[in-house]
C-alpha atoms as one frame of an Amber mdcrd trajectory, in Angstrom:
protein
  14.933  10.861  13.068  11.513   9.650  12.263  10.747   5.599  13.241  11.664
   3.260  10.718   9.182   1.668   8.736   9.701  -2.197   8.394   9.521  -3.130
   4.340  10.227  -6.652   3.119  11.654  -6.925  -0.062  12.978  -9.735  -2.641
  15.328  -9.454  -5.185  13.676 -11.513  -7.762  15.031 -12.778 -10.729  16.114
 -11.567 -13.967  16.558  -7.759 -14.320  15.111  -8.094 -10.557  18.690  -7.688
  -8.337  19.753  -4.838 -10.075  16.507  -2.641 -10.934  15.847  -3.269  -6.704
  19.966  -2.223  -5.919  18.968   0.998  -7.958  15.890   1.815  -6.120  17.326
   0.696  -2.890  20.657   3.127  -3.225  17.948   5.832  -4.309  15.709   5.197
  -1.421  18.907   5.375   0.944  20.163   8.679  -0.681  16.406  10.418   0.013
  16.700   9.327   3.461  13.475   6.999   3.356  13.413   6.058   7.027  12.446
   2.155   5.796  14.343  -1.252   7.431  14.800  -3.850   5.026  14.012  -7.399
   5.703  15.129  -9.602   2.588  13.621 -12.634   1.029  14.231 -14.742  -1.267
  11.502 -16.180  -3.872  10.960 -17.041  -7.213  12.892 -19.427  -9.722  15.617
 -20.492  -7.016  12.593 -21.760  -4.760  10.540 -23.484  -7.150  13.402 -25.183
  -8.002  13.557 -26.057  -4.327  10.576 -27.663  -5.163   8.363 -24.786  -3.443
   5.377 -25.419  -5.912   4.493 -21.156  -5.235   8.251 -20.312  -5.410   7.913
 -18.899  -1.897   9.226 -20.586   1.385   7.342 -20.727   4.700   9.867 -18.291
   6.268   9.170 -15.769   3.690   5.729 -15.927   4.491   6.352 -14.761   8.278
   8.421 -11.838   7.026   5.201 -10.950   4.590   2.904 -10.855   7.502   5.015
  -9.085  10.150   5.736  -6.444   8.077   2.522  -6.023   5.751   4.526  -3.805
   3.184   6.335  -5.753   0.206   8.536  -4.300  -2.385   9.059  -7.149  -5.144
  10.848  -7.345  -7.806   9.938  -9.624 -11.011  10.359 -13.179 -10.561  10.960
 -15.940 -13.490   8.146 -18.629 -13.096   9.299 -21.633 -14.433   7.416 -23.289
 -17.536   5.210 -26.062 -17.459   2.851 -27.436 -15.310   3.091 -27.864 -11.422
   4.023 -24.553 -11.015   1.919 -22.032  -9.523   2.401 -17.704 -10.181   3.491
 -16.391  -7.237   2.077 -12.870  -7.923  -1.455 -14.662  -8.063  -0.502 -16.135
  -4.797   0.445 -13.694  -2.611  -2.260 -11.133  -4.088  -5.167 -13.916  -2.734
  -2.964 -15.322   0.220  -2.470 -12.146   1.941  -6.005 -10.894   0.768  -4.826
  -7.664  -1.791  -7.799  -7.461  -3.460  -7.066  -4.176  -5.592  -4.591  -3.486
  -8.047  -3.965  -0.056  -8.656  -1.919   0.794 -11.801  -1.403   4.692 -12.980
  -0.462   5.075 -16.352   0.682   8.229 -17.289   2.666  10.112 -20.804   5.371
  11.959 -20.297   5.373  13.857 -23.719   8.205  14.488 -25.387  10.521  13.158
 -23.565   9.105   9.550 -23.713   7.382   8.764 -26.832   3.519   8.619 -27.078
   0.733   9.124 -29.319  -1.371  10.571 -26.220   0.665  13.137 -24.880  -2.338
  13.989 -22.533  -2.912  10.202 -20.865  -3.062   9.839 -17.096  -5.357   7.023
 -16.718  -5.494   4.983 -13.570  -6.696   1.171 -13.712  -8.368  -0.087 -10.674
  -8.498  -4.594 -10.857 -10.647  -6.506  -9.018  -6.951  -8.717  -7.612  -8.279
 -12.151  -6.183 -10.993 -13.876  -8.202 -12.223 -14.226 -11.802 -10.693 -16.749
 -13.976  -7.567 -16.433 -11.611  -8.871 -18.493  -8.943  -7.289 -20.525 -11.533
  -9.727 -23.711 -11.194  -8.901 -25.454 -14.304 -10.023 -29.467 -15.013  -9.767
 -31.393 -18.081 -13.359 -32.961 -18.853 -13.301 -34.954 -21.786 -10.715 -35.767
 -24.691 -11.505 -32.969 -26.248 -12.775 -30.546 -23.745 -10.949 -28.662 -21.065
 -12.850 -25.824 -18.237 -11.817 -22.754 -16.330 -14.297 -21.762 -13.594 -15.092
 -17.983 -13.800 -16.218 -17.508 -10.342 -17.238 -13.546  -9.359 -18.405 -12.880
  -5.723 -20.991  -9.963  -4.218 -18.432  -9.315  -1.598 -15.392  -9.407  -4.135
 -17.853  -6.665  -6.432 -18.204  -4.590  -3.207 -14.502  -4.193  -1.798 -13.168
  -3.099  -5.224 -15.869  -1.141  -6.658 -16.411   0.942  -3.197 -12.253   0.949
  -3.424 -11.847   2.942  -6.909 -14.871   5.228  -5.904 -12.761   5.981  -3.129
 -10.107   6.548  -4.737 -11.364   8.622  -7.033 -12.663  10.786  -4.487  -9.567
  11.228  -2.683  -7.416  11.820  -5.737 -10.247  14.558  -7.011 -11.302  12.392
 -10.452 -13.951  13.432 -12.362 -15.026   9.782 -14.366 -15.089   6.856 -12.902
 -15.699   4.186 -15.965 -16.711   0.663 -15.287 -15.704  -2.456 -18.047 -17.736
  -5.716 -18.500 -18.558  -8.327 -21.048 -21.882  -8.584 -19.232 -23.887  -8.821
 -22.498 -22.183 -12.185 -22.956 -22.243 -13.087 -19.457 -24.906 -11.872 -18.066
 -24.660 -13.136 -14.296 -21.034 -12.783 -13.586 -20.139  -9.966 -15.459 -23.769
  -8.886 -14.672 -23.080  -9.077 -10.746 -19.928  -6.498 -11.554 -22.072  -4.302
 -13.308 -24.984  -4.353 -11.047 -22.423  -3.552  -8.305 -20.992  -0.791  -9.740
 -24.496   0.629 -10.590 -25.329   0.314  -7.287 -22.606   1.780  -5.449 -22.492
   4.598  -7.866 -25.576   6.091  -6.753 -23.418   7.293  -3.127 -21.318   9.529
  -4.929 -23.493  11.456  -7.369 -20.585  14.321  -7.836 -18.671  11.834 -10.353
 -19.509  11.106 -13.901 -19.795   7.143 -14.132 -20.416   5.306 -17.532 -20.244
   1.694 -18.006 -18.807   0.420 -21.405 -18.612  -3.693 -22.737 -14.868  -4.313
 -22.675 -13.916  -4.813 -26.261 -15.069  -1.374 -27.146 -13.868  -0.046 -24.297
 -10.552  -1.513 -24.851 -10.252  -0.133 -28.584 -11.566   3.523 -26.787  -8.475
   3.196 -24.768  -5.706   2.334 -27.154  -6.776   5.351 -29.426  -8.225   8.043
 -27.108  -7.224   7.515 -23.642  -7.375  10.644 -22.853 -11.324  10.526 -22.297
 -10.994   8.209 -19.416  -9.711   9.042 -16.272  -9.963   6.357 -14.090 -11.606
   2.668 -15.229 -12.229  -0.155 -12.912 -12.468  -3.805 -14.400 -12.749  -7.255
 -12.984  -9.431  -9.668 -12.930  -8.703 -10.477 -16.537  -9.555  -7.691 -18.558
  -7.759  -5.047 -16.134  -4.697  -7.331 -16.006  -4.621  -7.307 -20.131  -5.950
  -3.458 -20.359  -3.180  -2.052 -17.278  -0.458  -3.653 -20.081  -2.197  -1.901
 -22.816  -2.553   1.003 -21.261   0.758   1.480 -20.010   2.548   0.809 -23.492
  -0.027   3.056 -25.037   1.411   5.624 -22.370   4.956   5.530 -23.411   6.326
   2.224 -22.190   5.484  -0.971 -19.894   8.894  -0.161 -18.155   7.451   2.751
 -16.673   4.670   1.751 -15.128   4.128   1.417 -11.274   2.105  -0.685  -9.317
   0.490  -1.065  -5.902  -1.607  -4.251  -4.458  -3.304  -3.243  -1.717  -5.995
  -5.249   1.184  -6.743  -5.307   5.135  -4.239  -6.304   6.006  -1.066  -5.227
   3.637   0.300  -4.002   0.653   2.734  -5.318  -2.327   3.991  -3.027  -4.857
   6.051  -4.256  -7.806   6.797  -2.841 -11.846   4.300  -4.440 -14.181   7.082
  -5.938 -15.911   8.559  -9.241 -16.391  12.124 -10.963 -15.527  13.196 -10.128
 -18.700  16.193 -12.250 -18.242  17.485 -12.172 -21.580  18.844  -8.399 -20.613
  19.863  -9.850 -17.052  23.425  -8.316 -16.019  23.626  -6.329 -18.776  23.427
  -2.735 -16.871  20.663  -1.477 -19.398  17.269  -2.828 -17.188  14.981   0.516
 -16.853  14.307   1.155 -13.054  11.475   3.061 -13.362   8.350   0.442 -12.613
   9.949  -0.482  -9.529  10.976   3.048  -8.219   7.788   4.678  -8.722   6.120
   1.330  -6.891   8.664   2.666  -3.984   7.296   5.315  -4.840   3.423   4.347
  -4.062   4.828   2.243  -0.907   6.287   5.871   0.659   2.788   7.737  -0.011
   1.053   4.454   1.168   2.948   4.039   4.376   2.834   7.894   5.349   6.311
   9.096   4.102   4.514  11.585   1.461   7.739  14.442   1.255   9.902  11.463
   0.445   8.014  10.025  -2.076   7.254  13.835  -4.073  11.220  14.485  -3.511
  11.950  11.031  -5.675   9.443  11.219  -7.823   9.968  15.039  -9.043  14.101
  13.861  -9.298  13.044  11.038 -11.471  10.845  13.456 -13.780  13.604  15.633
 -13.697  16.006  13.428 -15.260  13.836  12.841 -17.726  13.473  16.067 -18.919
  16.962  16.444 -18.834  17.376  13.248 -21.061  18.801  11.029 -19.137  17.081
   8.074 -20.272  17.960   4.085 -20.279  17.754   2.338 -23.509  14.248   1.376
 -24.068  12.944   4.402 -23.766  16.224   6.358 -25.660  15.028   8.861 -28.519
  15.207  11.832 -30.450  14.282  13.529 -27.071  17.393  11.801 -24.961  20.258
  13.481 -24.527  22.410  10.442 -22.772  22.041   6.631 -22.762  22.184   5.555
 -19.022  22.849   2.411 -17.839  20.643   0.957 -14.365  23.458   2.337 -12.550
  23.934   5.657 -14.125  20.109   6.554 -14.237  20.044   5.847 -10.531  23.046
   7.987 -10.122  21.393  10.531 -12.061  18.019  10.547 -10.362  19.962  11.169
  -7.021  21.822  13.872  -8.115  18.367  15.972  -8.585  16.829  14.867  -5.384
  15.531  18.039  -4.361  14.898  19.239  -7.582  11.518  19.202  -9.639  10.905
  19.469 -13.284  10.280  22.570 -15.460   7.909  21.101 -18.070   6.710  18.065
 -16.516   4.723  18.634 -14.316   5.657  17.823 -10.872   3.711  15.479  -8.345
   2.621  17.066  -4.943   1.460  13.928  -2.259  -0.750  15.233   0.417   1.119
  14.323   3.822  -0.297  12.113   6.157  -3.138  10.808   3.622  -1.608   7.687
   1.109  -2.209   8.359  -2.960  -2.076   4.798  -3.323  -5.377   3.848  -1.020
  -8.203   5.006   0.482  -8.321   5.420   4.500 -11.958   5.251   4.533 -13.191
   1.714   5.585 -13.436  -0.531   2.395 -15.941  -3.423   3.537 -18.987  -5.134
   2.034 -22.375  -5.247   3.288 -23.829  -8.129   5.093 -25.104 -10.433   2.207
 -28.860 -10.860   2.364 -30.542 -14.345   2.469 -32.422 -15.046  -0.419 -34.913
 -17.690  -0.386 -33.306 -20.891  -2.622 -35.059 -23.374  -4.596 -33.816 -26.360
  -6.194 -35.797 -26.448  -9.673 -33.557 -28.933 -11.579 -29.866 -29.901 -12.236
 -27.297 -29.430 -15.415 -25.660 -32.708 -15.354 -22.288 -32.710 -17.821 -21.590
 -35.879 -20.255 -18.556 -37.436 -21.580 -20.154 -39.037 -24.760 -18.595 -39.349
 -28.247 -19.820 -39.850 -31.644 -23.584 -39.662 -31.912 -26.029 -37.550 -33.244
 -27.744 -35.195 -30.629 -31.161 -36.614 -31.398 -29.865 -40.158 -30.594 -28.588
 -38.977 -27.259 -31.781 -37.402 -26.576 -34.320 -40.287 -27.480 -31.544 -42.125
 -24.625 -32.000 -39.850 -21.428 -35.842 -39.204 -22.135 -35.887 -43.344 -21.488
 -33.906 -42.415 -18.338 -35.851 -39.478 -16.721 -37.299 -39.756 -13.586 -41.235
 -39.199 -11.923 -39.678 -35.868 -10.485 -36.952 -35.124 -13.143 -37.689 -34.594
 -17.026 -35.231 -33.753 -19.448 -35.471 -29.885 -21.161 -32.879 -29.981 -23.598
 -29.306 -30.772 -24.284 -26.480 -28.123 -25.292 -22.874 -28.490 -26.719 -20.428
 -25.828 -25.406 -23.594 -23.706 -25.025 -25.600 -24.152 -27.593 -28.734 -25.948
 -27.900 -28.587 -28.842 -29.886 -31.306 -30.835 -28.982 -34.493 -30.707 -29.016
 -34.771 -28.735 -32.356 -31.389 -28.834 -32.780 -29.465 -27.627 -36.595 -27.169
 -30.078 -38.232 -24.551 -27.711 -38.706 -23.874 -27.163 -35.141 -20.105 -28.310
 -34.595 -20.364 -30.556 -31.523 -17.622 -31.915 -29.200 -17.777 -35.328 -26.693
 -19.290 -32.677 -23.651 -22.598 -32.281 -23.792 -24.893 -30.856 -20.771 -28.302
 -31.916 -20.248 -30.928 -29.934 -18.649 -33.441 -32.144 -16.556 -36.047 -29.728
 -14.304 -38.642 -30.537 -12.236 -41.985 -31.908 -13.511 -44.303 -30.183 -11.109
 -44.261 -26.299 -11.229 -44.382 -24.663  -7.971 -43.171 -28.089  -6.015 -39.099
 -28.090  -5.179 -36.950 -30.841  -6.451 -35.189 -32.910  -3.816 -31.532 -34.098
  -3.648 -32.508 -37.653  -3.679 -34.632 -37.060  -7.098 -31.038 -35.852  -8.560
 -29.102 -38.786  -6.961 -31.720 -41.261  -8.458 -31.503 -39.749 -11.916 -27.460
 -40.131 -11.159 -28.340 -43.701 -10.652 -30.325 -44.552 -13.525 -27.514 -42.490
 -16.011 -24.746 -44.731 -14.505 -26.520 -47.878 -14.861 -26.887 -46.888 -18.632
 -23.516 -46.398 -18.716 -23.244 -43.033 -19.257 -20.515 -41.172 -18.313 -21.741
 -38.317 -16.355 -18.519 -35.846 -14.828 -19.938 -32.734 -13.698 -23.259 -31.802
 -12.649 -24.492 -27.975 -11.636 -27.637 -27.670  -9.906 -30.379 -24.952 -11.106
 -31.897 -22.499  -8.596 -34.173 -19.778  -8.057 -33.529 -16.685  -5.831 -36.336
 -15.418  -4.679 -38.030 -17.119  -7.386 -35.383 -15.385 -10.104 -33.678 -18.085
 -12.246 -29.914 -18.398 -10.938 -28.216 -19.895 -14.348 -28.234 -19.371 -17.709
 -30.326 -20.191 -20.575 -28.507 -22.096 -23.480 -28.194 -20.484 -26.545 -30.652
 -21.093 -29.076 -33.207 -21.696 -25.914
């Protein structure tokens, strides 16, 4: 008998005890050589008061083991409460999301009968570093923050992958025409790293077209590797446009461990009912046996599972024309081990290499040494609170306050340039940033000529709450221009 493999799992909430007592009685019946360590997170623990719903005891389990098979979780509403997927992913350091999405025409319904798309996310920054503050009255922020490094690990990861699984496209999704430097840093990235595998087809498209490409042919894109927001929406969108959410598998993967969960909610308003679809969280198992070397297992329950869907065994939710019998949890479980040695006659049916995961690259995933650029402080963005006056008005007021070393360039309103030259019709808000750069080309502004400016605005008694300071690297501006500039 081969060694045990040690695998932490949690129950969850919701749907989550009995889609894992499914895939757990499945992965017992295929002989999985795994050891169970249980947890307990989610909507018991946050009420606990665990802000994370996780305890510190959980977290030892999560690091001894490195392998995690979750099921959903039910994060309380409101404020105060943090989501624990986004936790663990950036705690534990998963930086890559891997999510195959695949039809399984006829028997599950699709418009795309040939889709097999994989989505590669960028897992622990973007807008979910989740650095949120309200401003003004009227004016809330969320930082976007996108690192070199970050761009690197998950970029080098897909290409990879794609090497490994034998894909022919690699396709990269931005909005950098909007935003130029973070999106831009992504798409720089990807055109750099790019150029080391010249035997795959790359293409970059901007994510809203790329998005409406997917939903109505997915079948040109293979595999398609997007910062954290838009691969979190598109996975969902691809997945449903496969055949169903319920179906779709997941894998987190980093350094230093691996979480695999269903893309799916709690969906607690089905909990205990016996008709929760399995399916996401058995082919996650699924991922977890290829990932942790138990490749034979994982074809043997993945070809049973296709099996029974050819043979129309099907849960609810995905029940059609094409079904021969409505299964409950239970009873597709039942039904999935009852063909465990089988493989499908239509489907086609999945071969793992042994001894090399599907779900990751072995080859060593790691950024290159960032190089120093040489920095210089050319001016500062500093953020107002200020209501009910024309832009002009404002204006005429800082030019009284600028400094020997600081002059004011212009003023913008969520992003647009409003003053000098400013149009009337501009809708404005009570947050207003105002560019002051340096008066002498060539010689660097100092920290104390920004303090001082500080200073004079606060003895004016404006309300100053944020302030950004402008750059050049290696004399290339690092910020943006506002709009209308």
């Amino acid at each position: 008998m081969s060694k045990k493999t040690p695998v932490t799992i949690a129950r969850g909430d919701g749907i989550g005890p009995e889609i894992m007592d499914a895939v757990l009685h499945i992965l017992k019946e295929a002989q999985a050589p795994l050891e169970f360590e249980e947890i307990e997170i989610g909507k018991k623990l946050y009420e606990a008061g665990h802000t994370s719903g996780i305890s510190p005891s959980a977290w030892e389990s999560l690091r001894r083991t490195r392998i995690f098979l979750k099921a959903p979780i039910t994060t309380p509403q409101g404020s105060g409460y943090k989501s624990l997927n986004v936790t663990i992913r950036k705690t534990l350091g998963l930086y890559a999301n891997v999510r195959p999405c695949v039809a399984y025409p006829p028997f599950v319904a699709t418009r795309h009968p040939q889709m097999k798309v994989t989505i590669i996310r960028e897992n622990e920054e973007d807008l979910y570093a989740g650095i949120e503050h309200r401003q003004t009255d009227e004016v809330t922020q969320c930082l976007k923050l996108i690192t070199r490094p970050g761009c690197e690990k998950i970029i080098r990861y897909a290409f990879e992958y794609a090497r490994h699984h034998g894909t022919r496209k690699i396709t990269c999704m931005t909005k950098d025409n909007i935003m130029k430097m973070t999106d831009g840093l992504f798409h720089a990235v990807f055109n750099e790293i790019s150029a080391e595998y010249p035997e795959l087809e790359k293409e970059h498209l901007i994510i809203d077209i790329g998005a409406a490409r997917l939903a109505d042919t997915p079948e040109r894109f293979e595999l398609i590797v997007l910062p954290n927001l838009y691969g979190d929406i598109l996975s969902d969108i691809a997945a449903q446009v496969a055949g169903s959410v319920g179906l779709a598998p997941s894998c987190n993967i980093g350094d230093h461990g691996a979480m695999f969960e269903a893309i799916h909610g709690s969906a607690p308003d089905i909990a205990g009912l016996n008709i929760a679809n399995p399916s996401g969280l058995l082919l996650s198992a699924v991922m977890m046996l290829v990932h942790i070397g138990e490749a034979k297992i994982a074809e043997k329950i993945h070809n049973a599972w296709l099996k029974t869907i050819e043979d129309g065994f099907h849960t609810k939710d995905i029940f059609s024309s094409h079904s021969a019998h409505q299964c409950g949890t239970r009873e597709f479980a039942k039904e999935i081990i009852a063909r465990l040695g089988a493989s499908p006659n239509k489907l086609k049916p999945v071969a793992y290499q042994d001894g090399r995961p599907a779900s990751m690259a072995r080859a060593a995933i790691s950024s290159a040494p960032s190089r120093t650029a040489r920095k210089e402080l050319i001016g500062t963005d500093i953020f107002l609170d200020w209501k009910g006056i024309p832009p002009d008005e404002l204006g005429a007021k800082l030019k009284t306050l600028e400094t020997p070393s600081l002059q004011l360039k212009m003023i913008t309103n969520r992003g647009v340039k409003v003053w000098p030259e400013g149009l009337p019709e501009t809708f404005c808000t009570d947050h207003w940033r105002c560019r002051f750069v340096r008066t002498q080309t060539g010689s660097p502004a100092k920290s104390a000529d920004i303090i001082e400016l500080l200073d004079k605005l606060s003895k004016a008694g404006l309300n100053f709450i944020k302030l950004e300071n402008l750059y050049d690297f290696d004399g290339i501006p690092g910020y943006s221009l506002g709009q209308g500039q």
